[in-house]
KOLKE-450337 format. One record per residue: residue in three letters; chain; z, x, y of N, C-alpha, C, CB in turn. Coordinates in steps of 0.02 Angstrom, whole numbers, padded with zeros to 5 digits. Glycine has a CB too. Layout:
BEGIN
lummi,vexdo,n.z,n.x,n.y,ca.z,ca.x,ca.y,c.z,c.x,c.y,cb.z,cb.x,cb.y
ALA,A,Z,X,Y,Z,X,Y,Z,X,Y,Z,X,Y $
...
//
This chain:
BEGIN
lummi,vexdo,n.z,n.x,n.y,ca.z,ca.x,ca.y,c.z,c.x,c.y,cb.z,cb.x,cb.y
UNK,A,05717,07315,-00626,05713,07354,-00565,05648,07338,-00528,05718,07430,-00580 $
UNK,A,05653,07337,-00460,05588,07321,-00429,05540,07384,-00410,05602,07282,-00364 $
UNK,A,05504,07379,-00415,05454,07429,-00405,05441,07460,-00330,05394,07400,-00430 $
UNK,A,05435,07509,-00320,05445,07534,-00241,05378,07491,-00205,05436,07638,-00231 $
UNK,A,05301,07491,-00231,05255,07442,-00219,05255,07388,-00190,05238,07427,-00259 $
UNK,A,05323,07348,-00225,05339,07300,-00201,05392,07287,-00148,05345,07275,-00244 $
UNK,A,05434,07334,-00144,05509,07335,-00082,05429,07349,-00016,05604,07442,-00094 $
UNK,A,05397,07410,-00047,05335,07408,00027,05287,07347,00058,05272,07459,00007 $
UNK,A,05270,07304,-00016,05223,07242,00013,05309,07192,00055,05164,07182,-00082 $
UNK,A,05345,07214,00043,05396,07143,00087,05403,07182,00142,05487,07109,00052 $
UNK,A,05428,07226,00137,05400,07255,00214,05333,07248,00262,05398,07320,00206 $
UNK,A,05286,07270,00240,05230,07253,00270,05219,07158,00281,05173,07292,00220 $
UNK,A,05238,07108,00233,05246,07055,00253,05307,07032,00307,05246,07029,00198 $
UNK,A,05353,07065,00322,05396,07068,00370,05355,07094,00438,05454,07113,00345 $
UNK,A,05336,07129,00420,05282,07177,00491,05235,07109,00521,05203,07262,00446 $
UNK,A,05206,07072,00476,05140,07014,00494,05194,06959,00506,05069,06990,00420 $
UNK,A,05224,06953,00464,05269,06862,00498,05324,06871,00556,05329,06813,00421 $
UNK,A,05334,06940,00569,05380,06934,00617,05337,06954,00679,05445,06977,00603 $
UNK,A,05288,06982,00682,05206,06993,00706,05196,06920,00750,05141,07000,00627 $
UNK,A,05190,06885,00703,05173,06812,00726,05207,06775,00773,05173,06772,00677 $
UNK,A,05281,06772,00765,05299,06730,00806,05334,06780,00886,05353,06680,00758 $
UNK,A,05322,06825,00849,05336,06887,00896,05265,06869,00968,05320,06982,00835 $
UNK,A,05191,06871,00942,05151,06869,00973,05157,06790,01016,05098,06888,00931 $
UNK,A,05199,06761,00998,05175,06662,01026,05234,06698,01096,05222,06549,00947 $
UNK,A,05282,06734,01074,05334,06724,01146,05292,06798,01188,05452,06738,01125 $
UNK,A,05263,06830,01163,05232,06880,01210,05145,06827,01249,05209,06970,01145 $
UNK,A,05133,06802,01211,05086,06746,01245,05122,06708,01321,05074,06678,01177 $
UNK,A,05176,06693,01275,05209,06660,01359,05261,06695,01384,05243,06580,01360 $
UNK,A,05244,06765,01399,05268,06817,01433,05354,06793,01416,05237,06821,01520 $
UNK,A,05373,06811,01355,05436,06824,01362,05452,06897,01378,05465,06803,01307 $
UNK,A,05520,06913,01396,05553,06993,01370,05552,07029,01300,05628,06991,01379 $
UNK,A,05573,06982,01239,05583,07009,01188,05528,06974,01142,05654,07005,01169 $
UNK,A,05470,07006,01149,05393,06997,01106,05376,07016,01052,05344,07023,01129 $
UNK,A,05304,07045,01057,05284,07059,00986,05322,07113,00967,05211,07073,00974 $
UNK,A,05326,07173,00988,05375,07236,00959,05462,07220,00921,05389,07287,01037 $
UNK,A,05496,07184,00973,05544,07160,00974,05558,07125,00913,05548,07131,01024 $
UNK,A,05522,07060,00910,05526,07030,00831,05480,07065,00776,05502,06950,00831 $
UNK,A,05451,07100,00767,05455,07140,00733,05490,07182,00716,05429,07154,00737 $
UNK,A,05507,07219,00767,05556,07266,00740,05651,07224,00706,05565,07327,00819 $
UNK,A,05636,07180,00734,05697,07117,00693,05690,07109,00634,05697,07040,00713 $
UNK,A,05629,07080,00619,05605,07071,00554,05604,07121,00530,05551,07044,00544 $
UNK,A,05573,07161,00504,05594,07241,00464,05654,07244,00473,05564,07314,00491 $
UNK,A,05678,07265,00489,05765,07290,00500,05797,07235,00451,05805,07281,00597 $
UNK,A,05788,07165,00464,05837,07105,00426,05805,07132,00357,05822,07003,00449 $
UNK,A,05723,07135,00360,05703,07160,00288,05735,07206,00247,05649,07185,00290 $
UNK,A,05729,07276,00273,05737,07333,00252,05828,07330,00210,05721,07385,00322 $
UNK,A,05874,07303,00273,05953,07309,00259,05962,07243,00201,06007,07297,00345 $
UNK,A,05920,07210,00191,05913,07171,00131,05896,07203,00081,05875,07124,00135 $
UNK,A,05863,07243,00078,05825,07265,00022,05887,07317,00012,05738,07294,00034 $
UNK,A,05897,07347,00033,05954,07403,00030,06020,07358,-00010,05978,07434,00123 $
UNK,A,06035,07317,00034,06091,07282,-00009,06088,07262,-00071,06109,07232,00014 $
UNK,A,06037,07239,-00085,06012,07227,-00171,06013,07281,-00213,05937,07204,-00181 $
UNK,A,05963,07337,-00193,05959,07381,-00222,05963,07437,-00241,05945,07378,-00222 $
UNK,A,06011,07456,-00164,06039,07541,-00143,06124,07547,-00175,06042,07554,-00030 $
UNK,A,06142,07486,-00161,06226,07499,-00202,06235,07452,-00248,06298,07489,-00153 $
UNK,A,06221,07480,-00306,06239,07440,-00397,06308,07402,-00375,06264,07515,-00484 $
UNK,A,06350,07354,-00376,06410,07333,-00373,06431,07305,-00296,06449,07390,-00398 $
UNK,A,06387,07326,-00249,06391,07288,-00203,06396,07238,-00202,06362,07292,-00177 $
UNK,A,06405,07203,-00126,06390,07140,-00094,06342,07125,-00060,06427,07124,-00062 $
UNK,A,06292,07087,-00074,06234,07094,-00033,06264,07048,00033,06158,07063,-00075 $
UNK,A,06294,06982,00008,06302,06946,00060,06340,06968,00110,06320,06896,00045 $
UNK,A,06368,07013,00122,06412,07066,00164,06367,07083,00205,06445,07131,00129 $
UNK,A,06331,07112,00197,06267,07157,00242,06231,07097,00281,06199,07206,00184 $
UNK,A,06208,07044,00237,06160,06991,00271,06226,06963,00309,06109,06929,00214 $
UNK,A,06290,06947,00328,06341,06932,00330,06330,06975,00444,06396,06967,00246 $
UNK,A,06324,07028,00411,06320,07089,00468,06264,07080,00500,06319,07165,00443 $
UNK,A,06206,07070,00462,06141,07060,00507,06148,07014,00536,06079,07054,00480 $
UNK,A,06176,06961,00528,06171,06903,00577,06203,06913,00618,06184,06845,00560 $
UNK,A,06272,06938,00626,06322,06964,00679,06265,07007,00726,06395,07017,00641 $
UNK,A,06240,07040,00687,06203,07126,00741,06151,07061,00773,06139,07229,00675 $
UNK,A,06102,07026,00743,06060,06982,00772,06079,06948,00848,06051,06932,00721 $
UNK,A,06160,06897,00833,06178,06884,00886,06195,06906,00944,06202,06867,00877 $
UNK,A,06195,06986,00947,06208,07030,00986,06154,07034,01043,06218,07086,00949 $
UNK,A,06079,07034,00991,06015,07066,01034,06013,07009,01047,05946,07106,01008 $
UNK,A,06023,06933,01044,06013,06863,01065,06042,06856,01113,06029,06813,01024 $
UNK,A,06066,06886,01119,06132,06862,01178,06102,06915,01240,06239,06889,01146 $
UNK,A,06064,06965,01238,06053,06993,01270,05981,06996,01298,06079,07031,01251 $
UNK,A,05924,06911,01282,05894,06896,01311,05909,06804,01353,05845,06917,01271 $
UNK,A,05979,06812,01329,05996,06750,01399,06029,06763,01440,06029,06690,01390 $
UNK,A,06000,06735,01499,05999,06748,01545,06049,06699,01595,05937,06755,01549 $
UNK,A,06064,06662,01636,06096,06605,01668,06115,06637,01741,06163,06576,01622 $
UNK,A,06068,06568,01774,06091,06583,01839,06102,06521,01878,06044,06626,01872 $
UNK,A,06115,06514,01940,06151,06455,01951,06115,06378,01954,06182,06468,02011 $
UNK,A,06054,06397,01931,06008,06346,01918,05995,06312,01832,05945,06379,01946 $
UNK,A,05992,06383,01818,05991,06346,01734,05971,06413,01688,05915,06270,01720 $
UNK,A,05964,06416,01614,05990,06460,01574,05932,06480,01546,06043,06439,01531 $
UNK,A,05904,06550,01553,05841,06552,01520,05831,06591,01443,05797,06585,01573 $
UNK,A,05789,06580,01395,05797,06645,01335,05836,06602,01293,05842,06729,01358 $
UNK,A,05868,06544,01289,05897,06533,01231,05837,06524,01180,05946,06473,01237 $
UNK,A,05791,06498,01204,05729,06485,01132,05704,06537,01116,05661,06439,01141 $
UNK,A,05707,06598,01151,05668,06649,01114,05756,06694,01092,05591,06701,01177 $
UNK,A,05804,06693,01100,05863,06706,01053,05867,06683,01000,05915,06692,01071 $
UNK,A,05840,06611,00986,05836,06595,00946,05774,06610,00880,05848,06551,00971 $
UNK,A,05708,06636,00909,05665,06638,00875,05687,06715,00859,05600,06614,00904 $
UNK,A,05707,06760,00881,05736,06818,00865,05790,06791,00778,05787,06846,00948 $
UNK,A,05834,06763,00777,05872,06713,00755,05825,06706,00686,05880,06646,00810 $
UNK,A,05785,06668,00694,05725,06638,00630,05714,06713,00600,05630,06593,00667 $
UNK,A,05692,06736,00654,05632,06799,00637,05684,06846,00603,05586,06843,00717 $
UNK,A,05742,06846,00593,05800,06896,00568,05789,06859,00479,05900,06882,00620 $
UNK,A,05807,06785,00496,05814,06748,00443,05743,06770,00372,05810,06665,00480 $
UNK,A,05698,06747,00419,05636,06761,00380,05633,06841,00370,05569,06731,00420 $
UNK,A,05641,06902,00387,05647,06971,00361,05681,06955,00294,05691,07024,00410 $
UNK,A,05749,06940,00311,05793,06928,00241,05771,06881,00214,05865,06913,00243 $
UNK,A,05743,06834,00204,05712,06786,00135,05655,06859,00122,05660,06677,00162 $
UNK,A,05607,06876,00151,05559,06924,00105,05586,06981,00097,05490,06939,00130 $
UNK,A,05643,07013,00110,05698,07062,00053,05710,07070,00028,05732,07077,00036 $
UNK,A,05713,06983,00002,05761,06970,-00072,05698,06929,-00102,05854,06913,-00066 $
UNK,A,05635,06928,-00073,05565,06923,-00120,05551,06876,-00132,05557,06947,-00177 $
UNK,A,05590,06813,-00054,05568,06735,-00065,05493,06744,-00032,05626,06668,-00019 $
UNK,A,05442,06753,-00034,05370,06759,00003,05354,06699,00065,05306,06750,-00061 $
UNK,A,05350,06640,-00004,05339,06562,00017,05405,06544,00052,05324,06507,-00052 $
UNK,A,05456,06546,00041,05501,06531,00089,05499,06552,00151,05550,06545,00072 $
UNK,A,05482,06624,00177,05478,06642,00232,05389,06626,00264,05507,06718,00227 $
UNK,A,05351,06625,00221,05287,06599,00223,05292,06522,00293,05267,06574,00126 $
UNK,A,05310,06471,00243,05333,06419,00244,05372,06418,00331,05378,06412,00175 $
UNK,A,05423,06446,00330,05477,06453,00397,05429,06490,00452,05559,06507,00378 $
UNK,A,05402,06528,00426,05377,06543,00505,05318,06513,00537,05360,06613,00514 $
UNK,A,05290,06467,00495,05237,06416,00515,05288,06355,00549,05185,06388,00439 $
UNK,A,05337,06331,00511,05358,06293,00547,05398,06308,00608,05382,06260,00513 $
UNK,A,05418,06364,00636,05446,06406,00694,05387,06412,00751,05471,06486,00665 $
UNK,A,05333,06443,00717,05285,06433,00761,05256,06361,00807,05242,06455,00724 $
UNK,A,05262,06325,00740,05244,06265,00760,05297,06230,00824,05241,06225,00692 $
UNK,A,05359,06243,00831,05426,06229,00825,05387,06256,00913,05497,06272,00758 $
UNK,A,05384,06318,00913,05397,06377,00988,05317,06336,01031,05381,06509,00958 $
UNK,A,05281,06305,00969,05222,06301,01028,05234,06210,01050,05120,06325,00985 $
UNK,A,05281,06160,01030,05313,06107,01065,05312,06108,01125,05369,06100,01053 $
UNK,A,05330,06170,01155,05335,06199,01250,05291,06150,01264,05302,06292,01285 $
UNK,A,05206,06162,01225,05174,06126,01263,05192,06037,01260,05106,06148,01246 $
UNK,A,05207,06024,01228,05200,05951,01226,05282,05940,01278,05195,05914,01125 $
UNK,A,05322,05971,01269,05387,05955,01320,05361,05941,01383,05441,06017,01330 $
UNK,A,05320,06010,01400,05284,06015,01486,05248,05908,01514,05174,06101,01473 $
UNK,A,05224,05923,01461,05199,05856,01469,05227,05786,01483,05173,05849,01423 $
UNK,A,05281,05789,01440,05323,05721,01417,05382,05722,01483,05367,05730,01321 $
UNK,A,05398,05796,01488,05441,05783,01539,05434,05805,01605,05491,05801,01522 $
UNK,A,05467,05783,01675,05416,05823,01722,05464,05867,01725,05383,05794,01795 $
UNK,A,05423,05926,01798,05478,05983,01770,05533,05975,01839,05437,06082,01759 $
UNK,A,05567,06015,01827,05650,05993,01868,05636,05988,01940,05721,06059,01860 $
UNK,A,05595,06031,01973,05554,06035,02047,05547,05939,02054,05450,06091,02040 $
UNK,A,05490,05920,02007,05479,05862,02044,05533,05790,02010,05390,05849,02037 $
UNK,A,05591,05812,01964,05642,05767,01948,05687,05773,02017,05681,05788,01874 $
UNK,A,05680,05809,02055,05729,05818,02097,05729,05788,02158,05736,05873,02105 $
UNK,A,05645,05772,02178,05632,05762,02223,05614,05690,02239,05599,05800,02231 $
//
Protein backbone atom coordinates (compact mmCIF):
# COMPACT_ATOMS: atom_id res chain seq x y z
CA UNK A 1 0.00 0.00 0.00
CA UNK A 2 1.31 3.46 -0.66
CA UNK A 3 1.63 5.74 1.92
CA UNK A 4 -0.63 8.91 1.95
CA UNK A 5 3.07 11.00 2.13
CA UNK A 6 3.61 9.81 -0.93
CA UNK A 7 0.04 10.01 -3.15
CA UNK A 8 0.82 13.98 -1.53
CA UNK A 9 4.61 14.33 -2.83
CA UNK A 10 3.01 13.23 -6.62
CA UNK A 11 0.70 15.68 -6.24
CA UNK A 12 2.74 18.46 -5.24
CA UNK A 13 5.18 17.23 -8.16
CA UNK A 14 2.19 17.53 -10.50
CA UNK A 15 1.59 21.18 -9.02
CA UNK A 16 5.65 22.16 -10.17
CA UNK A 17 5.80 20.20 -13.63
CA UNK A 18 2.56 21.19 -14.77
CA UNK A 19 3.66 24.78 -13.18
CA UNK A 20 6.33 24.77 -15.73
CA UNK A 21 5.12 24.34 -18.88
CA UNK A 22 2.02 26.01 -17.79
CA UNK A 23 4.33 29.22 -17.12
CA UNK A 24 6.32 29.01 -20.92
CA UNK A 25 2.56 29.45 -22.65
CA UNK A 26 1.56 32.22 -20.03
CA UNK A 27 5.10 33.88 -21.01
CA UNK A 28 3.77 34.04 -24.54
CA UNK A 29 0.45 35.19 -23.48
CA UNK A 30 -1.52 32.22 -24.22
CA UNK A 31 -5.39 31.73 -22.90
CA UNK A 32 -4.85 28.50 -21.13
CA UNK A 33 -1.53 29.23 -18.76
CA UNK A 34 -0.06 28.71 -15.66
CA UNK A 35 -3.43 27.98 -13.62
CA UNK A 36 -4.91 26.05 -16.44
CA UNK A 37 -2.07 23.43 -16.79
CA UNK A 38 -1.87 23.05 -13.55
CA UNK A 39 -4.95 22.54 -12.68
CA UNK A 40 -4.70 19.65 -15.73
CA UNK A 41 -1.93 18.22 -14.19
CA UNK A 42 -3.41 17.54 -10.69
CA UNK A 43 -6.65 16.44 -11.89
CA UNK A 44 -4.80 13.73 -14.56
CA UNK A 45 -2.77 13.18 -11.17
CA UNK A 46 -5.23 12.90 -8.57
CA UNK A 47 -7.98 10.55 -10.97
CA UNK A 48 -4.84 8.36 -11.39
CA UNK A 49 -4.12 7.93 -8.12
CA UNK A 50 -7.74 7.19 -7.35
CA UNK A 51 -7.85 4.56 -10.00
CA UNK A 52 -5.02 2.60 -8.50
CA UNK A 53 -5.93 2.96 -5.24
CA UNK A 54 -9.61 3.99 -4.38
CA UNK A 55 -11.31 0.80 -6.16
CA UNK A 56 -9.49 -2.75 -5.22
CA UNK A 57 -10.65 -4.65 -8.60
CA UNK A 58 -10.87 -1.85 -10.77
CA UNK A 59 -9.64 -0.66 -14.02
CA UNK A 60 -7.26 1.86 -13.86
CA UNK A 61 -6.91 2.04 -17.59
CA UNK A 62 -10.64 2.98 -17.86
CA UNK A 63 -10.29 6.21 -15.95
CA UNK A 64 -6.84 7.21 -17.70
CA UNK A 65 -8.97 5.94 -20.81
CA UNK A 66 -11.58 9.02 -19.65
CA UNK A 67 -8.96 11.51 -18.82
CA UNK A 68 -7.80 11.69 -22.10
CA UNK A 69 -11.33 11.93 -23.61
CA UNK A 70 -12.16 14.89 -20.73
CA UNK A 71 -8.51 16.41 -21.83
CA UNK A 72 -9.62 16.55 -25.49
CA UNK A 73 -12.55 18.43 -24.60
CA UNK A 74 -10.62 21.48 -22.76
CA UNK A 75 -8.16 21.20 -26.04
CA UNK A 76 -10.55 21.72 -28.26
CA UNK A 77 -11.71 24.60 -26.51
CA UNK A 78 -8.51 26.63 -26.90
CA UNK A 79 -8.61 26.36 -30.84
CA UNK A 80 -9.54 28.69 -32.32
CA UNK A 81 -9.83 29.06 -36.54
CA UNK A 82 -10.55 31.79 -38.51
CA UNK A 83 -10.45 32.45 -42.06
CA UNK A 84 -6.86 33.05 -42.03
CA UNK A 85 -5.44 30.26 -40.06
CA UNK A 86 -5.90 28.13 -36.80
CA UNK A 87 -4.66 29.26 -33.54
CA UNK A 88 -4.07 27.11 -29.93
CA UNK A 89 -3.36 23.87 -31.50
CA UNK A 90 0.22 23.93 -29.68
CA UNK A 91 -0.92 24.95 -26.52
CA UNK A 92 -3.98 22.04 -26.87
CA UNK A 93 -1.50 20.17 -27.21
CA UNK A 94 0.76 21.07 -24.31
CA UNK A 95 -2.47 20.82 -22.19
CA UNK A 96 -2.31 17.14 -23.92
CA UNK A 97 1.49 16.44 -22.45
CA UNK A 98 0.66 18.21 -19.28
CA UNK A 99 -2.48 15.62 -18.70
CA UNK A 100 0.03 12.85 -19.80
CA UNK A 101 2.72 13.84 -17.35
CA UNK A 102 -0.01 14.23 -14.16
CA UNK A 103 -0.73 10.51 -14.97
CA UNK A 104 2.90 9.13 -15.28
CA UNK A 105 3.45 10.87 -11.52
CA UNK A 106 0.06 9.04 -10.26
CA UNK A 107 1.16 5.94 -10.97
CA UNK A 108 4.80 7.15 -9.38
CA UNK A 109 6.83 7.26 -12.73
CA UNK A 110 8.85 10.66 -11.22
CA UNK A 111 11.72 10.45 -13.98
CA UNK A 112 9.41 9.71 -16.64
CA UNK A 113 7.39 12.72 -16.20
CA UNK A 114 10.68 14.50 -14.98
CA UNK A 115 12.22 13.64 -18.29
CA UNK A 116 8.81 14.66 -20.61
CA UNK A 117 8.35 17.88 -19.41
CA UNK A 118 11.87 19.07 -20.09
CA UNK A 119 11.58 17.79 -23.36
CA UNK A 120 7.95 19.63 -23.94
CA UNK A 121 9.43 22.60 -22.72
CA UNK A 122 12.17 22.38 -24.80
CA UNK A 123 9.69 21.28 -27.65
CA UNK A 124 7.15 24.84 -26.80
CA UNK A 125 10.32 27.11 -26.71
CA UNK A 126 11.30 25.94 -30.77
CA UNK A 127 8.64 29.07 -31.44
CA UNK A 128 11.73 30.76 -31.17
CA UNK A 129 13.87 29.19 -33.62
CA UNK A 130 10.62 28.67 -36.21
CA UNK A 131 10.22 32.74 -36.01
CA UNK A 132 13.57 32.77 -37.41
CA UNK A 133 13.91 30.03 -40.04
CA UNK A 134 10.70 30.95 -41.41
CA UNK A 135 9.37 34.35 -42.38
CA UNK A 136 6.13 35.08 -41.07
CA UNK A 137 3.00 34.81 -43.47
CA UNK A 138 2.66 38.94 -43.72
CA UNK A 139 5.94 39.02 -45.56
CA UNK A 140 5.51 35.31 -47.51
CA UNK A 141 2.70 36.97 -49.04
CA UNK A 142 3.98 39.85 -50.21
Amino acid sequence: MTSELELVTRLIAAFALGGVLGYEREQVDKPAGLRTHILVSLGSCLFTILSMTAFPGGDPARVASYIVAGIGFIGAGTIIQTRERIVGITTAASLWVTSSIGMALGAGYYILAIITTAIAYITLKLRLIERKVRPSREEASS
